[in-house]
Every structure is written in C-alpha cells, then in structure tokens.
N, C-alpha and C positions, 0 to 999 in steps of 0.2 A: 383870915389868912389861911390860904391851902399850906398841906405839908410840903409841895413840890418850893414853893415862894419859901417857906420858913428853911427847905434845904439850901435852895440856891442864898439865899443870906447869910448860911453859915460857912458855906465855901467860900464868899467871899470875906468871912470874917477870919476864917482859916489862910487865907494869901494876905490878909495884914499880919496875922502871927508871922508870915516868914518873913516879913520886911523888917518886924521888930526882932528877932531873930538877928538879921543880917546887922543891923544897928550893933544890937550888945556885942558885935565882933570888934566893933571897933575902940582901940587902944585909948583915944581922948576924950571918950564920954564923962568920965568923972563921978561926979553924984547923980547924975542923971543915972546911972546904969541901976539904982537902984528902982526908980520907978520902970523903966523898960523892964526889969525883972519882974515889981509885979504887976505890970497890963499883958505880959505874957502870963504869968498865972493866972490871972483872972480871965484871959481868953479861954486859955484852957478847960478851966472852971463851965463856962458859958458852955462850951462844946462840950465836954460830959454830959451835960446837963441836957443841951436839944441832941443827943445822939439818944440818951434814955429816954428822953420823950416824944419823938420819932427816929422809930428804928428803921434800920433798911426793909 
C-alpha cells in the first residue's frame, strides 16, 4: 500500500470521527456514550499514529 491510499484511509477514517462526534451530542445515548467515547479515542490514537508514520 502507497502512502497516497494509506492517506486517503485516514481521511476517511477521520469523517467517521465526526459522525461519532455528532452521536455523543446526543442527550439519550446512555451507557452507550461510554464506548463512543472510547472508539473516538482510539481513532484518535490511529491518527497520531499514521500522521507520525507518514507525514505530509
């Protein structure tokens, strides 16, 4: 896998972050809000992670 393919995967992993984002706004999640918490930190995580190992 080229680094253009392994960026474009990360953009698109980065517009699920805001979808899960957009979720934890909402008031009736319950216990759910804690795993949306952490698949958003472990996104995050991922994305540190391929920006360190291809940088722009």
């Amino acid at each position: 896998m080229d680094s253009q393919t392994v960026k474009l995967k990360l953009a698109n992993i980065e517009s699920k972050r805001e979808s899960l984002v957009k979720l934890l706004e909402k008031p009736d999640l319950g216990t759910l809000r804690i795993d949306v918490n952490q698949a958003i930190e472990e996104i995050d995580d991922l994305i540190d992670e391929l920006n360190r190992t291809f940088p722009d």
